[in-house]
HTML snippet that shows the backbone in 3Dmol.js (N, CA, C, O; Angstrom):
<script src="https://3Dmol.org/build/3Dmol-min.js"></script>
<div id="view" style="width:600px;height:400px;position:relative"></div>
<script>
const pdb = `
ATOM      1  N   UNK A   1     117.822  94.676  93.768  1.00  0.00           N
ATOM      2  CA  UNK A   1     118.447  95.962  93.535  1.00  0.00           C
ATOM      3  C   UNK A   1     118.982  95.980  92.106  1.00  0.00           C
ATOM      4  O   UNK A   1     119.700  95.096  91.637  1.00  0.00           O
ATOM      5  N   UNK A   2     118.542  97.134  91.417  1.00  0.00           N
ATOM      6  CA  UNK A   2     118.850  97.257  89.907  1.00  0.00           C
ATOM      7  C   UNK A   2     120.306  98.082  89.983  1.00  0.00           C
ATOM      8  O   UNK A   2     120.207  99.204  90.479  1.00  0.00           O
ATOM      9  N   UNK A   3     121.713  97.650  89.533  1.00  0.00           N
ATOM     10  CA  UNK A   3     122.875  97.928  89.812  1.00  0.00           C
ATOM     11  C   UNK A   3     123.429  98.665  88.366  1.00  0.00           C
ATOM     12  O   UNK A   3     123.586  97.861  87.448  1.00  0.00           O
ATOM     13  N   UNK A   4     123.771 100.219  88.024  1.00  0.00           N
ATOM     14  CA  UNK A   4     123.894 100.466  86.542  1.00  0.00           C
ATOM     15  C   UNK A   4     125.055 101.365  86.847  1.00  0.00           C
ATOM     16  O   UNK A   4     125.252 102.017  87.872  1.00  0.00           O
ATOM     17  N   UNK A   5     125.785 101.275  85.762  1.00  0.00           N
ATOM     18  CA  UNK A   5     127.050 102.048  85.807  1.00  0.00           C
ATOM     19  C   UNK A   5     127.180 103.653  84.915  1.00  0.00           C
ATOM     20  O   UNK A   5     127.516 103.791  83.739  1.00  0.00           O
ATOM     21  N   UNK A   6     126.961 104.278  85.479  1.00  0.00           N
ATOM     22  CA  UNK A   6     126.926 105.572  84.641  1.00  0.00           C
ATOM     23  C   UNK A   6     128.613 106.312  84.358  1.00  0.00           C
ATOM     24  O   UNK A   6     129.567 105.747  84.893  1.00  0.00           O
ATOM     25  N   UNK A   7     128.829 107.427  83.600  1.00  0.00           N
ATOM     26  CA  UNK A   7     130.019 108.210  83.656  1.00  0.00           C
ATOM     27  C   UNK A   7     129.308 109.498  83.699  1.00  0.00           C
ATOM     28  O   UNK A   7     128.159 109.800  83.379  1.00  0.00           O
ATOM     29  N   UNK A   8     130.304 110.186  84.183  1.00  0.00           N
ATOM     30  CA  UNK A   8     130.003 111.604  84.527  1.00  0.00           C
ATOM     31  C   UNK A   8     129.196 112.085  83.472  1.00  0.00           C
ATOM     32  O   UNK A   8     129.449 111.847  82.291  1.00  0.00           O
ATOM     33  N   UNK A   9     128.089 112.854  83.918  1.00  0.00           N
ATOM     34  CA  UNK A   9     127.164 113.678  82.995  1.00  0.00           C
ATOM     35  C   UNK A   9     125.896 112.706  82.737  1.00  0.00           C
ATOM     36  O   UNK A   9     124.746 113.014  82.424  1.00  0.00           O
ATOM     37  N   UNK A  10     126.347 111.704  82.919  1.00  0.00           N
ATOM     38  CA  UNK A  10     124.897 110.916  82.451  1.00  0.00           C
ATOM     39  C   UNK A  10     123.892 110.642  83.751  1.00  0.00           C
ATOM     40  O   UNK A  10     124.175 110.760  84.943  1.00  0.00           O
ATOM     41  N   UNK A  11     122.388 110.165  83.034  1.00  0.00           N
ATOM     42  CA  UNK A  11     121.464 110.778  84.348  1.00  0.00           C
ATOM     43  C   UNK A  11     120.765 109.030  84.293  1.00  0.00           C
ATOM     44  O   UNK A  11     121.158 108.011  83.723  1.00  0.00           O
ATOM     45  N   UNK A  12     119.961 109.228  84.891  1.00  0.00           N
ATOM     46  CA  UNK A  12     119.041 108.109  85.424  1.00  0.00           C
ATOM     47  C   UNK A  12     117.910 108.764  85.544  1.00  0.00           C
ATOM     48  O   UNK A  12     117.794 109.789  86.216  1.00  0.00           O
ATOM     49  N   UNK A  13     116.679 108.034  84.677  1.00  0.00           N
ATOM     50  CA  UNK A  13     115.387 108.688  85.351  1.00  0.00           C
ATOM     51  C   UNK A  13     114.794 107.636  86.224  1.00  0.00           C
ATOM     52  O   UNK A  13     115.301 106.521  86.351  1.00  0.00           O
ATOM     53  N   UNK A  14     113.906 107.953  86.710  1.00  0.00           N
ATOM     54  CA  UNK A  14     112.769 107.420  87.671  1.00  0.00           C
ATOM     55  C   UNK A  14     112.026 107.711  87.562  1.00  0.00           C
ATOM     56  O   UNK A  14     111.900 108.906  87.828  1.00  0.00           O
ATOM     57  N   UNK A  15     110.896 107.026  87.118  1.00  0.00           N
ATOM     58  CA  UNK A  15     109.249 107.318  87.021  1.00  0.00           C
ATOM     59  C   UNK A  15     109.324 108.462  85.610  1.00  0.00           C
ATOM     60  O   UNK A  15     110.060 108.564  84.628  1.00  0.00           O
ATOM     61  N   UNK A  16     108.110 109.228  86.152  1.00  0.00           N
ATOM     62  CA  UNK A  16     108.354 110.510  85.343  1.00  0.00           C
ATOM     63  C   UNK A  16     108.826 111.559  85.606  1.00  0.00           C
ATOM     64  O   UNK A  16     108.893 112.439  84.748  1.00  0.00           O
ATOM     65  N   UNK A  17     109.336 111.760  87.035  1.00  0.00           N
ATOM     66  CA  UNK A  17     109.871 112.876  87.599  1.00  0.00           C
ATOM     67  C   UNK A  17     110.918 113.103  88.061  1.00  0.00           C
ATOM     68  O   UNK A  17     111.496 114.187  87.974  1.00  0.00           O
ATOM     69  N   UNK A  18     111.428 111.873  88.765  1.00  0.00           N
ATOM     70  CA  UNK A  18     112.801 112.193  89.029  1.00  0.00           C
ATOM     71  C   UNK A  18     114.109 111.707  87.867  1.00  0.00           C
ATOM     72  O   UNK A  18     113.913 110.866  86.989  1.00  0.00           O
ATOM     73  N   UNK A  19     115.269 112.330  88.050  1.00  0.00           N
ATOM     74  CA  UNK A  19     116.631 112.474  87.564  1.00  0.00           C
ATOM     75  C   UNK A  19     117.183 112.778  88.020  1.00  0.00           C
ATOM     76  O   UNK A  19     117.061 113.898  88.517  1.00  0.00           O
ATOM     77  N   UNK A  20     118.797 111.592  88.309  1.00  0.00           N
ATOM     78  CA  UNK A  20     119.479 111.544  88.798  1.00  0.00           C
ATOM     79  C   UNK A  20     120.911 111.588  88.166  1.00  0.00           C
ATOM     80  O   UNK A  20     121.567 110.557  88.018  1.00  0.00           O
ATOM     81  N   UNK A  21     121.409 112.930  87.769  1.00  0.00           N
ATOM     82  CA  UNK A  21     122.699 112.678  87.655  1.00  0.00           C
ATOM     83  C   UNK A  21     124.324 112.788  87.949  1.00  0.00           C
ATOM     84  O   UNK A  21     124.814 113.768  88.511  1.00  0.00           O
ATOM     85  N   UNK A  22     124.911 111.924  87.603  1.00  0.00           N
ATOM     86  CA  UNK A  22     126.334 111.515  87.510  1.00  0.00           C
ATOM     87  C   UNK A  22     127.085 113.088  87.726  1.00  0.00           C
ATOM     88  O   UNK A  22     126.898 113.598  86.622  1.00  0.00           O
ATOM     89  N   UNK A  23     127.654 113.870  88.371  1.00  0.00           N
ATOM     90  CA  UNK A  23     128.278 115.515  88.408  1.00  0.00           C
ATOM     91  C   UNK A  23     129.526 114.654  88.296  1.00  0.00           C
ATOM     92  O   UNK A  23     129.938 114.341  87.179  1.00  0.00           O
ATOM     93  N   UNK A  24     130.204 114.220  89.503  1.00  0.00           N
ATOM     94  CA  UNK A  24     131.690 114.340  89.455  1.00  0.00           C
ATOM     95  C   UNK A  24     131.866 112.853  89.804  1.00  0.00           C
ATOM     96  O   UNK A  24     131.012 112.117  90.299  1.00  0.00           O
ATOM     97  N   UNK A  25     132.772 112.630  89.556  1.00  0.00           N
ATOM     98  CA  UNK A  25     133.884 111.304  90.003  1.00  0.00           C
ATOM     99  C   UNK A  25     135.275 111.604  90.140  1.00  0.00           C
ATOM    100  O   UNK A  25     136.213 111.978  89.436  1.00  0.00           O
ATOM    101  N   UNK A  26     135.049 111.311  91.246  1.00  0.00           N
ATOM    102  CA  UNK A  26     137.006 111.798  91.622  1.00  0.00           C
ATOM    103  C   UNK A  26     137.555 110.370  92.740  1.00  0.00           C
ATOM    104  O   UNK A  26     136.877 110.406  93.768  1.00  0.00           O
ATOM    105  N   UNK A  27     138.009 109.848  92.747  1.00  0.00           N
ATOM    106  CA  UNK A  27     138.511 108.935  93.649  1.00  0.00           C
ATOM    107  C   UNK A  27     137.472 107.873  93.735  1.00  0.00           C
ATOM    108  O   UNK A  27     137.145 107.278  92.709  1.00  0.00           O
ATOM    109  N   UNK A  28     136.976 107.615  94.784  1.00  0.00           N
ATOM    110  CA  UNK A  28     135.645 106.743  95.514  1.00  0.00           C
ATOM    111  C   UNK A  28     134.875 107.441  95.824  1.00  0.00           C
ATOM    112  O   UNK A  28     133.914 106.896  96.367  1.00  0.00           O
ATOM    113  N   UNK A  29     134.812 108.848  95.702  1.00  0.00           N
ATOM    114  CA  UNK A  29     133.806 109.315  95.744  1.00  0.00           C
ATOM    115  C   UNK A  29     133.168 110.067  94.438  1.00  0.00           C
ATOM    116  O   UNK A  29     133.768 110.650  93.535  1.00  0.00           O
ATOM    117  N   UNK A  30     131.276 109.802  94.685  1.00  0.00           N
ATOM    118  CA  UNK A  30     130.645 110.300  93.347  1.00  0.00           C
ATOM    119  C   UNK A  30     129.820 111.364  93.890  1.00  0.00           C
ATOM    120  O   UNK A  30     129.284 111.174  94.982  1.00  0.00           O
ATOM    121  N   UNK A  31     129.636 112.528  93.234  1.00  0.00           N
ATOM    122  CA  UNK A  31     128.801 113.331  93.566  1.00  0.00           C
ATOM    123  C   UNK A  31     127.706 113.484  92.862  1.00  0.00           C
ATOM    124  O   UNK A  31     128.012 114.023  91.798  1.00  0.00           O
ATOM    125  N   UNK A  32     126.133 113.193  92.954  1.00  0.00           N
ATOM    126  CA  UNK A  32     125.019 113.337  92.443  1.00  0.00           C
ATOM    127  C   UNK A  32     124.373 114.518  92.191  1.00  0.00           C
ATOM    128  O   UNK A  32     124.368 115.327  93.119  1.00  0.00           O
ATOM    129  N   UNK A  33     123.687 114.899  90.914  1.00  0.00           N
ATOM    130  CA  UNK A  33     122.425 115.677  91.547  1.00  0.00           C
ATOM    131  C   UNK A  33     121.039 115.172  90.940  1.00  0.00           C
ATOM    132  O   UNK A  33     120.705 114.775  89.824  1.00  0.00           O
ATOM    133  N   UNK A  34     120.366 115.360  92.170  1.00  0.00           N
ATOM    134  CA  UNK A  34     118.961 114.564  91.758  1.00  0.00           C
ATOM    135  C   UNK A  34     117.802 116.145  92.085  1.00  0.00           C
ATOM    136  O   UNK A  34     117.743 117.005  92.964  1.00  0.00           O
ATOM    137  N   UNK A  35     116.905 115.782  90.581  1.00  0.00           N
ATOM    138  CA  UNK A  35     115.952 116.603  90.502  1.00  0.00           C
ATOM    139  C   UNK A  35     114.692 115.528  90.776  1.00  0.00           C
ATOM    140  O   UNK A  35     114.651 114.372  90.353  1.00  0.00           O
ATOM    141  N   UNK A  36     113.413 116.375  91.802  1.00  0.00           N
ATOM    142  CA  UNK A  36     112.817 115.429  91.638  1.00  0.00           C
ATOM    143  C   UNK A  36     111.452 116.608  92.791  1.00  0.00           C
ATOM    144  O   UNK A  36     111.775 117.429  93.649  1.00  0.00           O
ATOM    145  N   UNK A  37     110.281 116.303  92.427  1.00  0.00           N
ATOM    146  CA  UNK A  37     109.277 117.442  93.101  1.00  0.00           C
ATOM    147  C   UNK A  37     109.744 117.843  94.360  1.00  0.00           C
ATOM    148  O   UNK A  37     110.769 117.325  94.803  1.00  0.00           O
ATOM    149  N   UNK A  38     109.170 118.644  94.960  1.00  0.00           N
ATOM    150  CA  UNK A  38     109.307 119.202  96.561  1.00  0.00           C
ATOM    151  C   UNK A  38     108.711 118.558  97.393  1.00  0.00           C
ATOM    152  O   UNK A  38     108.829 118.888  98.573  1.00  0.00           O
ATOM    153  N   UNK A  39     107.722 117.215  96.954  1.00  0.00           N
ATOM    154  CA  UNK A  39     107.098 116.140  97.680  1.00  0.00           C
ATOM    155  C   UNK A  39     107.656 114.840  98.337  1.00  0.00           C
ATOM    156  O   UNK A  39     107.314 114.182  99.320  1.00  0.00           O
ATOM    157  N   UNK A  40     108.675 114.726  97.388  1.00  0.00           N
ATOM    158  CA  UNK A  40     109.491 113.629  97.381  1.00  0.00           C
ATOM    159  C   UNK A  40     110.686 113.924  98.627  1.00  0.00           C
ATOM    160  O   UNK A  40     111.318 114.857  99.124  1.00  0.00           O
ATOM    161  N   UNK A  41     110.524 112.545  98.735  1.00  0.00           N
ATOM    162  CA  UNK A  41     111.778 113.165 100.634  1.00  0.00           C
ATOM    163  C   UNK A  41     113.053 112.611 100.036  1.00  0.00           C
ATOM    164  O   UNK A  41     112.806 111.459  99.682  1.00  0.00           O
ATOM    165  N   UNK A  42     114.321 112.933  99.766  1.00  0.00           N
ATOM    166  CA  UNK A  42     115.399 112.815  99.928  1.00  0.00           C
ATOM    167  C   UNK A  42     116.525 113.125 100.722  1.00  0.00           C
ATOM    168  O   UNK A  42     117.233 114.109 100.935  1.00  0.00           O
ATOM    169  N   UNK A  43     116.416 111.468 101.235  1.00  0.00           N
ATOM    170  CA  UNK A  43     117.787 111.393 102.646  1.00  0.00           C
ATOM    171  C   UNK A  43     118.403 110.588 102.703  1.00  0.00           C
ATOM    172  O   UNK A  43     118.113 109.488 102.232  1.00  0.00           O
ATOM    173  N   UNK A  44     119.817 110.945 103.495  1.00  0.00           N
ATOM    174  CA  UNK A  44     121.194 110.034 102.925  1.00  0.00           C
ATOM    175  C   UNK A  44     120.694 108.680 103.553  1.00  0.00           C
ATOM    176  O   UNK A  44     119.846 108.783 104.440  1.00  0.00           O
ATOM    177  N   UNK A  45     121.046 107.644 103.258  1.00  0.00           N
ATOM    178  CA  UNK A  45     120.722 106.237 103.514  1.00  0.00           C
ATOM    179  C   UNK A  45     120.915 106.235 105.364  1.00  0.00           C
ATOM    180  O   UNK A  45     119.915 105.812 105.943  1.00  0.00           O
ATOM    181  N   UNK A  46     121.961 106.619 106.175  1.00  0.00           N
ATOM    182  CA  UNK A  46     122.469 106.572 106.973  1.00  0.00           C
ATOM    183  C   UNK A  46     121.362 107.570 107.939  1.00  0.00           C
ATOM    184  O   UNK A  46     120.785 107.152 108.943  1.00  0.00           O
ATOM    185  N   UNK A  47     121.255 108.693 107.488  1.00  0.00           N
ATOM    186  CA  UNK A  47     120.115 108.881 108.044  1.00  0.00           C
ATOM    187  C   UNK A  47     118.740 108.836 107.943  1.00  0.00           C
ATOM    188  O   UNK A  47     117.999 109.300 108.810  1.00  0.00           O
ATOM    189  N   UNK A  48     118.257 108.159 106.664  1.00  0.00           N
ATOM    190  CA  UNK A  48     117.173 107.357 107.080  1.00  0.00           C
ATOM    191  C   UNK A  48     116.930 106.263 107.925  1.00  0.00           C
ATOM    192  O   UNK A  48     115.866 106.182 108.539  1.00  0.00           O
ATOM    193  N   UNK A  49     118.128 105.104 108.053  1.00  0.00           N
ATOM    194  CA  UNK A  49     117.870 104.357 108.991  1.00  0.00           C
ATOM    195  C   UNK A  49     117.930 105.016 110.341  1.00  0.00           C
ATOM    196  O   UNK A  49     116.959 104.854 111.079  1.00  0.00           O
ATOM    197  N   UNK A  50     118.846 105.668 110.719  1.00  0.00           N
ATOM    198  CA  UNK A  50     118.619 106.185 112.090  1.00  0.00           C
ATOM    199  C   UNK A  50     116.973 106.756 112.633  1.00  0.00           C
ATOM    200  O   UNK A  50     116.447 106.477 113.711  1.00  0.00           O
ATOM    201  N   UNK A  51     116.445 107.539 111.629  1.00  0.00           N
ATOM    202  CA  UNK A  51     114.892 108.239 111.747  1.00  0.00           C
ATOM    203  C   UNK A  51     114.178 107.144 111.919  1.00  0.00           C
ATOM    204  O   UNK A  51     113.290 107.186 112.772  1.00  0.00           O
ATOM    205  N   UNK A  52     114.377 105.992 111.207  1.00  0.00           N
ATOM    206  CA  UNK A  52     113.524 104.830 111.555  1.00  0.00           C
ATOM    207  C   UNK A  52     113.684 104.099 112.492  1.00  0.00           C
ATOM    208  O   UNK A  52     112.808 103.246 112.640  1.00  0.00           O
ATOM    209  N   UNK A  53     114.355 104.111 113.075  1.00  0.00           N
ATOM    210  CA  UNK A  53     114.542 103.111 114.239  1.00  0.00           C
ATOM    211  C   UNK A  53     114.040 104.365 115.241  1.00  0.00           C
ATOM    212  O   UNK A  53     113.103 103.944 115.919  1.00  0.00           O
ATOM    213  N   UNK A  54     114.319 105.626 115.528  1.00  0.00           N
ATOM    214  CA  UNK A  54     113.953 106.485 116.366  1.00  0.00           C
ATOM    215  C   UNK A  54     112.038 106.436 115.943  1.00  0.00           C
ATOM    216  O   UNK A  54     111.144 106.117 116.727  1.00  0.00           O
ATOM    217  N   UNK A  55     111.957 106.657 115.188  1.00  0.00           N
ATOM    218  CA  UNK A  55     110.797 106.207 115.617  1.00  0.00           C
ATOM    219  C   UNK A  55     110.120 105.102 115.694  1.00  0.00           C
ATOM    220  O   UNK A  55     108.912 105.222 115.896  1.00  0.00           O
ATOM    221  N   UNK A  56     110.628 103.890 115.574  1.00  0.00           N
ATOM    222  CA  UNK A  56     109.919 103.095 115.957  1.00  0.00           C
ATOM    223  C   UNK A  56     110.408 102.584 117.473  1.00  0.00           C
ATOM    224  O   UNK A  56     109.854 101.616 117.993  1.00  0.00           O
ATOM    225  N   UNK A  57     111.624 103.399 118.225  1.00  0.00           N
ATOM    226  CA  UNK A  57     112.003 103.537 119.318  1.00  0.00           C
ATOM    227  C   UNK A  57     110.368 104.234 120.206  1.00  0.00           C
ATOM    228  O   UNK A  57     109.793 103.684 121.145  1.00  0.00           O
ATOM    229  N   UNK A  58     110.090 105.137 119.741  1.00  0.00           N
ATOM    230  CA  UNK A  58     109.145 105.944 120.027  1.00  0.00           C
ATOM    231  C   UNK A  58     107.811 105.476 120.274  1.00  0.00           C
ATOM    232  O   UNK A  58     107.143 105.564 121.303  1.00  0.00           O
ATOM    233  N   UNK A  59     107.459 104.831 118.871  1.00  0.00           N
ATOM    234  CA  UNK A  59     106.102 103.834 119.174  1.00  0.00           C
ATOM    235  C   UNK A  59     105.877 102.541 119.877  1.00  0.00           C
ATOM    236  O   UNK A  59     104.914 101.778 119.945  1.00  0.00           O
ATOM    237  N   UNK A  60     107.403 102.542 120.512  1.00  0.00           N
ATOM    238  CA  UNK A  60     107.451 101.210 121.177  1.00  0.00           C
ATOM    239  C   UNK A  60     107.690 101.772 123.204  1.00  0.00           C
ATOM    240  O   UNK A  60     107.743 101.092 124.229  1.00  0.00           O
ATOM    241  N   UNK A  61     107.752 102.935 123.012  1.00  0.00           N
ATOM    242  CA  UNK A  61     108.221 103.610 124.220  1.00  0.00           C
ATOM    243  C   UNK A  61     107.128 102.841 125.707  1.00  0.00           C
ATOM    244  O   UNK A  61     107.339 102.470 126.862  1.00  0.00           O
ATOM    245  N   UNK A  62     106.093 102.920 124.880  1.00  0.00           N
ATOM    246  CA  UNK A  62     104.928 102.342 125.958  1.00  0.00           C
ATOM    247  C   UNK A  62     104.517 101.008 125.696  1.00  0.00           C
ATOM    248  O   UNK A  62     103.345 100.721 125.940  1.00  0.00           O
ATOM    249  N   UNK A  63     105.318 100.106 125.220  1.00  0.00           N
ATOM    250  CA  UNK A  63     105.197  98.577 125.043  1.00  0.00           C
ATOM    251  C   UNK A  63     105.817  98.041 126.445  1.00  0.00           C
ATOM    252  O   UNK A  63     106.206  98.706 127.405  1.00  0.00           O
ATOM    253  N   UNK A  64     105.788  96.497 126.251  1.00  0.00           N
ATOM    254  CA  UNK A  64     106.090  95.794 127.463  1.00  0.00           C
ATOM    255  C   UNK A  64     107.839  95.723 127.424  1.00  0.00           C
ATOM    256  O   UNK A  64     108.143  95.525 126.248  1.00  0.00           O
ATOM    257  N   UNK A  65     108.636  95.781 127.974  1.00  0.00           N
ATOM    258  CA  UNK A  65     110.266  95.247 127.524  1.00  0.00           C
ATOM    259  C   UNK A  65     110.339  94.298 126.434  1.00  0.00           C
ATOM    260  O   UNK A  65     111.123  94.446 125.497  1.00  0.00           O
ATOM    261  N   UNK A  66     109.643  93.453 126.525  1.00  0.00           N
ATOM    262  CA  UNK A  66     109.363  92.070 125.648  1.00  0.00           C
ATOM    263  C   UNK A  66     109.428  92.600 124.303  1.00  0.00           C
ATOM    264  O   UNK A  66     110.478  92.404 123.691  1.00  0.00           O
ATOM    265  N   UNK A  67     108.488  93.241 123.727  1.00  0.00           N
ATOM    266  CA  UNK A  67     108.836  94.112 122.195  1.00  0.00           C
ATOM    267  C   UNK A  67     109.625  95.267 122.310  1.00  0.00           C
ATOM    268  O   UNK A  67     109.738  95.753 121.184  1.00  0.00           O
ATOM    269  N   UNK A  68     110.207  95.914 123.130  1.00  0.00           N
ATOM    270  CA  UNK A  68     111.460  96.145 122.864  1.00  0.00           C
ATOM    271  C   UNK A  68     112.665  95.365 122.827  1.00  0.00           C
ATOM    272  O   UNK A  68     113.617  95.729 122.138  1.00  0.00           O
ATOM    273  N   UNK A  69     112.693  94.319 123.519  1.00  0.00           N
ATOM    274  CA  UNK A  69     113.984  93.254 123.276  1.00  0.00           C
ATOM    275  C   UNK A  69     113.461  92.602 121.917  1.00  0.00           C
ATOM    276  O   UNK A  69     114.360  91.998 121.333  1.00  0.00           O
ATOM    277  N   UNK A  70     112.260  92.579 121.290  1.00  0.00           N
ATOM    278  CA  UNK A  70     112.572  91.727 120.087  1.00  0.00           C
ATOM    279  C   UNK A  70     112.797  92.650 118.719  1.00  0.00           C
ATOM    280  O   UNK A  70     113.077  92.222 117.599  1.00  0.00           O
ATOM    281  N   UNK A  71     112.548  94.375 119.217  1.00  0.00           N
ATOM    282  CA  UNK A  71     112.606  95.236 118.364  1.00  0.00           C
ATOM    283  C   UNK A  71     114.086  95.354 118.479  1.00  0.00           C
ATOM    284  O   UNK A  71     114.658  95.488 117.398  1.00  0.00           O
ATOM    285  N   UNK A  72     114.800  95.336 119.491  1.00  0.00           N
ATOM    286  CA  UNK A  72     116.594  95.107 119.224  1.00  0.00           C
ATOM    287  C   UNK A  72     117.137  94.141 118.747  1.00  0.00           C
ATOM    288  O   UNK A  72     118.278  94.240 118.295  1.00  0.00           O
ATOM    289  N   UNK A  73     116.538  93.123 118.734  1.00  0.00           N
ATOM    290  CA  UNK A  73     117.245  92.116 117.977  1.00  0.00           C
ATOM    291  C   UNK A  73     116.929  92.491 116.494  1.00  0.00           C
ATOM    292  O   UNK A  73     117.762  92.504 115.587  1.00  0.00           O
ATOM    293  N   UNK A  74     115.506  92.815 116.373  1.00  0.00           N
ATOM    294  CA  UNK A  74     115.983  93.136 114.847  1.00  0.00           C
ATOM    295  C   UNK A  74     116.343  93.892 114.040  1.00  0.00           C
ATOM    296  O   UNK A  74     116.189  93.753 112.827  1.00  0.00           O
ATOM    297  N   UNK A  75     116.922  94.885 114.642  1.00  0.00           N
ATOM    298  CA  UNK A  75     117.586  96.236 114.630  1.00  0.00           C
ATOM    299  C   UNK A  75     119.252  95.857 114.200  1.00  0.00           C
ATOM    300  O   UNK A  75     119.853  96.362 113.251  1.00  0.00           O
ATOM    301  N   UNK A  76     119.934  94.599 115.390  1.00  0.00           N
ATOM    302  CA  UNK A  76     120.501  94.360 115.309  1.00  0.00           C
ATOM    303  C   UNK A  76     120.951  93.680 114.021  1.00  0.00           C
ATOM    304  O   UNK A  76     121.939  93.973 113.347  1.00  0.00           O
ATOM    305  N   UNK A  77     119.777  92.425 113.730  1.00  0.00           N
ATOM    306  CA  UNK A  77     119.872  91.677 112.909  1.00  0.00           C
ATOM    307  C   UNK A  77     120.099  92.868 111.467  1.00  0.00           C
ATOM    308  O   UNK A  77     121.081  92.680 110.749  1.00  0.00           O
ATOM    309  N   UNK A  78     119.433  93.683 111.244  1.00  0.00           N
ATOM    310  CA  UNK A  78     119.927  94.784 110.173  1.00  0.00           C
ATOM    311  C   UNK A  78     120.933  94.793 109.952  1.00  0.00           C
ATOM    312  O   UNK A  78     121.410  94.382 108.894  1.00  0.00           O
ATOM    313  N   UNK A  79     121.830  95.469 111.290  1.00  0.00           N
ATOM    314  CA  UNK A  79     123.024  96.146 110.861  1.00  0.00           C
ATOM    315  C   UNK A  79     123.919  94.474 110.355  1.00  0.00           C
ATOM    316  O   UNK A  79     124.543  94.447 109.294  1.00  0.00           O
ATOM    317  N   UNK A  80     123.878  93.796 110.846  1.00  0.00           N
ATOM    318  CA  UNK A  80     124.814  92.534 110.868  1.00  0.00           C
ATOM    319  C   UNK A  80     124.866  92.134 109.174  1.00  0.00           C
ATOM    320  O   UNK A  80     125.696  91.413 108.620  1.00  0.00           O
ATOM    321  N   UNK A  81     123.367  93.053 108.383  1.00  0.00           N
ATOM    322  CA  UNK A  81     123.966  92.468 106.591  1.00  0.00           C
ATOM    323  C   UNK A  81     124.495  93.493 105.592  1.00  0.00           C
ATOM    324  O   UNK A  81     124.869  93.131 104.476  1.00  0.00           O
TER     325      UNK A  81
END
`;
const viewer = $3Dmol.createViewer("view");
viewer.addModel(pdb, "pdb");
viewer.setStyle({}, {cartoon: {color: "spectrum"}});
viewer.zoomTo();
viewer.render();
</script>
């Protein structure tokens, strides 16, 4: 993970299309805005993991218990770092 410290107003690019910048800082919280095509999926971290585990809840729906107990453990093992 590439870790960079910005101040308000300043941006971050990515690739050639996206930019990400710095709006506000007030407390612990930062507010972003990111420009970036209508292709590109942007979602909060918290709910991307949830979408992923739902679906791989889903593709596992018709497995044996057996890969679902080893798909919880490593579900588990996630959250635990």
């Amino acid at each position: 993970m590439l870790v960079l410290s910005r101040k308000e107003g300043e941006k971050l690019v990515i690739g050639d299309n996206i930019v990400i910048t710095v709006n506000r800082i007030a407390g612990n919280r930062v507010a972003i805005g990111i420009e970036a095509p209508r292709e590109v999926s942007i979602v909060r971290g918290e709910l991307d993991q949830r979408d992923s585990v739902d679906r791989v809840s889903k593709d596992l729906a018709g497995a044996p218990n057996s890969a679902m107990l080893e798909h919880d453990i490593a579900v588990a093992g996630q959250a635990e770092r």
